[in-house]
C-alpha positions in Angstrom: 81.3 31.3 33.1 81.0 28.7 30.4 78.1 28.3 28.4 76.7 25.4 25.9 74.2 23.8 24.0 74.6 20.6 22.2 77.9 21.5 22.5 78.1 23.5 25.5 77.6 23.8 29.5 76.8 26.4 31.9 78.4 26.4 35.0 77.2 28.8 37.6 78.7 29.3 41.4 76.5 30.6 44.7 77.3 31.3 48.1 74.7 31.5 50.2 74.5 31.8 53.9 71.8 31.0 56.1 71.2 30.9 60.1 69.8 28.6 61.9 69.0 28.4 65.9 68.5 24.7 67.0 69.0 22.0 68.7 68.6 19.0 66.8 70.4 17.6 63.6 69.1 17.4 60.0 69.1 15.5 57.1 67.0 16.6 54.5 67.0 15.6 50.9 64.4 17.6 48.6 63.9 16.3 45.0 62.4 17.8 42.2 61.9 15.9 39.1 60.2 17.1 35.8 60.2 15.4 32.0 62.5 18.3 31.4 64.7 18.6 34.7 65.2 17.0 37.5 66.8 18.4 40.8 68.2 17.3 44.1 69.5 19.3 46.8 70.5 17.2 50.1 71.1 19.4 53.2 73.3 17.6 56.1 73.4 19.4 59.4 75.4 18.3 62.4 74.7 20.1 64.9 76.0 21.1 68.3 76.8 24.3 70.1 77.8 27.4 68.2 78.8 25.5 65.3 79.1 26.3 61.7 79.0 23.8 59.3 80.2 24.1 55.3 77.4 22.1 52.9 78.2 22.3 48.9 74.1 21.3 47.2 74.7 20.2 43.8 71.7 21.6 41.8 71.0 20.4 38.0 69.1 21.1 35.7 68.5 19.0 32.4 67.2 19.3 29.1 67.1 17.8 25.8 69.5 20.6 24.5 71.3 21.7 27.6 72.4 20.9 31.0 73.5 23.7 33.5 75.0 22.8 36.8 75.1 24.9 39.5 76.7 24.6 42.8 75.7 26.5 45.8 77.9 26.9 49.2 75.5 27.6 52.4 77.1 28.2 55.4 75.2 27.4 58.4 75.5 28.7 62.0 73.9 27.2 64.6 73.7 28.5 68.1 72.2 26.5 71.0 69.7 28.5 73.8 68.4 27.6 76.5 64.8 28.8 78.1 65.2 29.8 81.9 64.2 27.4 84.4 60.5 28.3 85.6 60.5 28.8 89.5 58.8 25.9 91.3 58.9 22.5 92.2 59.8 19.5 89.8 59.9 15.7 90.9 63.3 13.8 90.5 64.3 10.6 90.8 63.1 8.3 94.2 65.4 7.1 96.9 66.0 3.6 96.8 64.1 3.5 100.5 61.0 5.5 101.8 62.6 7.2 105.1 62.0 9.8 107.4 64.2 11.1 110.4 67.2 10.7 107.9 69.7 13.0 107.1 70.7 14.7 103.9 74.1 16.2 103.6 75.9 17.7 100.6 79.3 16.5 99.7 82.5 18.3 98.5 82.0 16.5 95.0 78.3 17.9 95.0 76.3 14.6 95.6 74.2 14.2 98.7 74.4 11.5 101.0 71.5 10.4 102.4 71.8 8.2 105.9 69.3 6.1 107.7 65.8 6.9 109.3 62.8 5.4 110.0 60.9 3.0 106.7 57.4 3.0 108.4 58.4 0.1 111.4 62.1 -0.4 110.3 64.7 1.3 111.5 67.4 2.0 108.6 71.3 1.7 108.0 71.0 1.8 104.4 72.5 5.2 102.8 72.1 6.3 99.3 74.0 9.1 96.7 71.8 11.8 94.7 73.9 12.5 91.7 72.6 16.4 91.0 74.1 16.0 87.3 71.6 13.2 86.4 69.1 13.4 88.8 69.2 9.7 90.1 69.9 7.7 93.4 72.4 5.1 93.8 72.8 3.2 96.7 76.3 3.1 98.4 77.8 1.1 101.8 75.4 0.8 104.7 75.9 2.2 108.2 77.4 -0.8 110.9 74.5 0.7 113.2 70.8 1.0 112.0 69.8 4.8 113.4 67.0 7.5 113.5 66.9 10.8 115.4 70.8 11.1 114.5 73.3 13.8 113.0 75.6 14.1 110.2 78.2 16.9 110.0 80.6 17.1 106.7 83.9 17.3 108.3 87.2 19.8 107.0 88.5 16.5 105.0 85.1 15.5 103.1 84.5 12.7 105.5 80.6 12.8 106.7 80.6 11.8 110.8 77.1 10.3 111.9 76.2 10.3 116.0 74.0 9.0 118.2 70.1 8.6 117.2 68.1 5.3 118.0 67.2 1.8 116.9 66.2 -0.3 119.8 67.9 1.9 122.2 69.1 5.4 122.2 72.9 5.4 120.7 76.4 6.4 121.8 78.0 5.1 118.4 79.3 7.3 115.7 80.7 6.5 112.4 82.5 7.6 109.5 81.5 8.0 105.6 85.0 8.4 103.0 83.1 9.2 99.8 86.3 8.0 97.8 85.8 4.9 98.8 82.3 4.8 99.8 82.3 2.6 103.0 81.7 3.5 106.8 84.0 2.7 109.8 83.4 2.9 113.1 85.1 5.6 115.4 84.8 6.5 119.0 82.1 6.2 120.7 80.7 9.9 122.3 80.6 10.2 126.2 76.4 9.8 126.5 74.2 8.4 124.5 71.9 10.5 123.1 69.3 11.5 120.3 67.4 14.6 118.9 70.8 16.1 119.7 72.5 18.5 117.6 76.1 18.5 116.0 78.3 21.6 114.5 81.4 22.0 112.6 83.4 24.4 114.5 86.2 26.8 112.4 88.6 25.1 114.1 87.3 21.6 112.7 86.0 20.3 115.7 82.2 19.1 116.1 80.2 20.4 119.0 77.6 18.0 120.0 75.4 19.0 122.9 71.8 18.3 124.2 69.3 15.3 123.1 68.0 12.7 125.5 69.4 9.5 126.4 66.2 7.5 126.9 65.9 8.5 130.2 66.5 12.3 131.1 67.0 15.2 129.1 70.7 16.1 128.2 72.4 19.2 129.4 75.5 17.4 128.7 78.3 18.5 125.4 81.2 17.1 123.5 83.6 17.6 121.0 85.0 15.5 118.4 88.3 15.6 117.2 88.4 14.1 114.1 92.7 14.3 113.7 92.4 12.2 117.1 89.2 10.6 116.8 88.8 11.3 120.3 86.0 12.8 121.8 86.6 14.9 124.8 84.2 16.5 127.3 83.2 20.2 127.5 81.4 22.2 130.0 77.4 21.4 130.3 74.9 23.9 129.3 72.8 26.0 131.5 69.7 24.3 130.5 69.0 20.4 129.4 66.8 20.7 126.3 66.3 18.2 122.9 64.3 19.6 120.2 66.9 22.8 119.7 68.5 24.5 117.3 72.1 25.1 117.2 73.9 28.2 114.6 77.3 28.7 114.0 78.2 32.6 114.3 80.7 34.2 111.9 82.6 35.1 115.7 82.9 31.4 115.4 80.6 30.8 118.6 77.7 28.4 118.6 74.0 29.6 119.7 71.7 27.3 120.9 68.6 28.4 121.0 64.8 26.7 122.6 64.1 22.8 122.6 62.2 21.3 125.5 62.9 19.6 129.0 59.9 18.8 130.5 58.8 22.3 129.2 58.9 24.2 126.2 62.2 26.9 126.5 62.7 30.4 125.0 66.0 30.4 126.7 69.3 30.7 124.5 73.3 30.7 125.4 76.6 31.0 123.4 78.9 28.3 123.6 82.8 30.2 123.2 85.4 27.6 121.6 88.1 29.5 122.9 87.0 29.0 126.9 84.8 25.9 126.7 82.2 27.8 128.3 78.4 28.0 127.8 77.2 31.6 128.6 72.8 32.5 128.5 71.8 35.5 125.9 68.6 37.3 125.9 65.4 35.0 125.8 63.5 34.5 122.9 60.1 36.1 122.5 58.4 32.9 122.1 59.2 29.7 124.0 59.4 27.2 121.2 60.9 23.6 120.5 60.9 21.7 116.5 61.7 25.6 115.3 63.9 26.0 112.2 66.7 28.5 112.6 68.8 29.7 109.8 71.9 32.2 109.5 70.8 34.7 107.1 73.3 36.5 105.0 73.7 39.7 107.0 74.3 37.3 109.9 70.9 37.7 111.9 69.3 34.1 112.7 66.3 33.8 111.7 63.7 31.1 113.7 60.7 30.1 112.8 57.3 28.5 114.2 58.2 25.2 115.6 55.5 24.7 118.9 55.4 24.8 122.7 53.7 21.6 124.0 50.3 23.7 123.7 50.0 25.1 120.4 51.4 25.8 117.3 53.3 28.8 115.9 53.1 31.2 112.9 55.9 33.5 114.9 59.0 34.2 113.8 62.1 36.4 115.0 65.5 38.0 114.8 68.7 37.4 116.9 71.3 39.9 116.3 74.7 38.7 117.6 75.9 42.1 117.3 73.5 43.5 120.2 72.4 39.7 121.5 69.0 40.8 121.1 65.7 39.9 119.6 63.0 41.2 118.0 60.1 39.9 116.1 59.1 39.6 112.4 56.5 39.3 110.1 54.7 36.0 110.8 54.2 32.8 108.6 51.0 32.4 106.6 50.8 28.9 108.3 51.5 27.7 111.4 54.1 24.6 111.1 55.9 21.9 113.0 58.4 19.2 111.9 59.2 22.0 108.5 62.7 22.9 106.8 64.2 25.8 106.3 66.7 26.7 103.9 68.6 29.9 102.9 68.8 30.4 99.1 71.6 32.0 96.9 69.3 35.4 96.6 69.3 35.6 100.6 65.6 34.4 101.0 64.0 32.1 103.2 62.2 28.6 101.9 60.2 27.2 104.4 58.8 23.9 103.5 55.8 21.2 104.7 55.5 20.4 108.3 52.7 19.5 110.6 49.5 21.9 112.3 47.2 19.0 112.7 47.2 17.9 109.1 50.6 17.6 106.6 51.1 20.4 104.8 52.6 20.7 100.9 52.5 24.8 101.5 55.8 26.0 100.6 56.4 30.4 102.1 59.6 32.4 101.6 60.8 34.9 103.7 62.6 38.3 102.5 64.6 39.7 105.1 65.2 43.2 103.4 61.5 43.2 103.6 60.8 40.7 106.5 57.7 39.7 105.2 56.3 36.1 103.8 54.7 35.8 100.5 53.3 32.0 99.8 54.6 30.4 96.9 54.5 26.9 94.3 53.4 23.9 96.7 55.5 20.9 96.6 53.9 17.9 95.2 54.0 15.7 98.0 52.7 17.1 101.3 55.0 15.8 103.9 56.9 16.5 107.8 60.2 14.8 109.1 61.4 15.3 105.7 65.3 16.9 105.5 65.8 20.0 102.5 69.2 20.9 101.0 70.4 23.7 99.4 72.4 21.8 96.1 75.6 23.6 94.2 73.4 24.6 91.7 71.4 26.8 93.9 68.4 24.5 93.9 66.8 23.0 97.2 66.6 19.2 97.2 64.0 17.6 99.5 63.8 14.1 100.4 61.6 11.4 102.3 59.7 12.4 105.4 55.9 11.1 106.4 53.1 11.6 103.9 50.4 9.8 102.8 50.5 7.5 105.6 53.5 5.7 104.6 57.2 7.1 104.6 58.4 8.8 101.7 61.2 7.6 98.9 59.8 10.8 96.8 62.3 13.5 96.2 61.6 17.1 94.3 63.6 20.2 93.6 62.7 23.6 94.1 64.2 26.6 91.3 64.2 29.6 93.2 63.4 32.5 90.5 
């Protein structure tokens, strides 16, 4: 230390060290003047996460017979938190187009592609990319065939294959989406035209199309697609022509088809076996039903839910076990719903969303199969039906378009499970 008056200086050294949690940057200066002293300490703070930053403040002091200097070292630490998400629904951004009978399919690189439908009277080709990172929609190359009612399956080599539907007419085309390059091209045409079909990724890489209706009759008819050939090649029918069904892939790697309608409302079900090509009936549902949801839940029971039989509306739900192909009933919705999603969440729950029981409904339920009751929880903001719900990388369920408000939808929202 060196000290002086008139003919000295003090010189004094401090270290001090001080923590900070934030998450902006700062640039303070504080100055303190006086007839006798004057000081100025300037703080500059960059911040970003866990970082800690070295600052030297020069503090003086003056007076007529001395001056003493002083220099302080603070050390700051800055760590960045984050506050949990809060379960529920938030809006993001809006499609391009209002649409429903679309389809919404998640990509390898984590953006969803988003193909056609109805725009109130207009049939759509237009497709569009929801970029999860930044919560925005960008428009990318249009189908070659404008198409409702169709199906979209993410084949083993990140191309998306889109069948049938209807413009005009119903469709036999099906095309091809490369998301490196963003365009479509057309590939074979399937066997029958048809729409309100369904269409499943096999483990072998194949896609199982079977059922819908052509315009005229109801399908019974089923296909495969090849996609190293491009060829589509016939399989054996099903026992039953039906539209309106579901279709679930089974860890065996078998397909089970489940309800729809013909002319009447089915509770009938079979098993389609890659290995033979042939279409075999399981037990019946409880409930004859058609516009269900049915989802594969994580201890690989399908779950199905409401959907209606030409008459009424269902609340019902039930089990298949493809262990002991049979079923058995569970608790039963707080709603009863047509025209809804369903989609299974990273915690093994349930999220049934919107639909149709005479009005559009916004009421969102979730289903705990450990439990196999339904607890209601956050509406979405827009009430809607015909709308499409996916289950993001992230873990969050996008849904997008569908009918509400007497127009179609271009709203989208996400839903943070808890």
């Amino acid at each position: 230390m060196i000290t002086a008056s008139s003919q000295s200086m003090t010189t004094t050294a401090l270290m001090t060290t001080l923590f900070l949690t934030t998450t902006t940057s700062l640039v303070a200066p504080i100055t303190t003047a006086s007839p006798q002293s004057t000081t100025t300490t300037t703080l500059m703070t960059t911040l970003f996460l866990t970082t800690t930053t070295s600052l030297v403040t020069p503090i003086t002091t003056a007076s007529p017979q001395s001056t003493t200097i002083s220099t302080s070292t603070l050390t700051l630490t800055t760590t960045a938190t984050s506050t949990p998400q809060q379960p529920g629904w938030m809006n993001t951004g809006s499609m391009n187009n209002g649409r429903q009978y679309h389809t919404s399919s998640v990509l390898t690189n984590g953006k969803v592609l988003v193909t056609g439908g109805l725009s109130y009277v207009t049939v759509l080709n237009s497709a569009e990319l929801y970029d999860s990172l930044t919560g925005t929609w960008t428009t990318t190359g249009s189908m070659n065939n404008a198409r409702q009612d169709h199906e979209a399956s993410i084949l083993t080599n990140g191309k998306v294959l889109v069948t049938g539907g209807r413009d005009s007419s119903v469709l036999n085309s099906a095309e091809l989406y490369d998301p490196s390059a963003g365009t479509w091209a057309i590939t074979e045409s399937m066997n029958d035209a048809r729409a309100h079909h369904t269409a499943s990724v096999l483990t072998d890489g194949k896609v199982l199309v079977s059922g819908g209706h052509n315009g005229n009759v109801y399908l019974n008819s089923s296909e495969l697609y090849d996609p190293l050939t491009e060829v589509w090649i016939s399989t054996s029918n099903m026992n039953d022509a039906r539209y309106g069904h579901s279709t679930s892939l089974l860890t065996n790697g078998k397909a089970l088809v489940i309800g729809g309608y013909n002319g009447t409302a089915l509770n009938k079900a079979e098993i389609y076996d890659p290995s033979t090509g042939i279409w075999t009936s399981t037990s019946n549902m409880n409930n004859i039903r058609f516009f269900h949801t049915a989802s594969i839940l994580t201890n690989e029971k399908i779950l199905v839910t409401a959907g209606w039989d030409d008459f009424s509306l269902y609340d019902s739900a039930e089990l298949y076990d493809p262990s002991t192909e049979t079923w058995t009933i569970t608790g039963s919705l707080n709603s009863r719903r047509q025209y809804h999603t369903a989609s299974v969440l990273m915690n093994g729950k349930v999220l049934i969303t919107g639909g149709y029981r005479g009005f559009i409904l916004d009421s969102v339920e979730l289903y705990d199969p450990l439990t196999g009751i339904w607890t209601t929880t956050d509406s979405m903001n827009d009430a809607r039906f015909n709308h499409v719900a996916s289950v993001l990388t992230n873990g969050k369920v996008l849904v997008t378009g569908g009918y509400g408000n007497a127009v179609a939808l271009n709203s989208t929202e996400l839903y943070q499970s808890s």
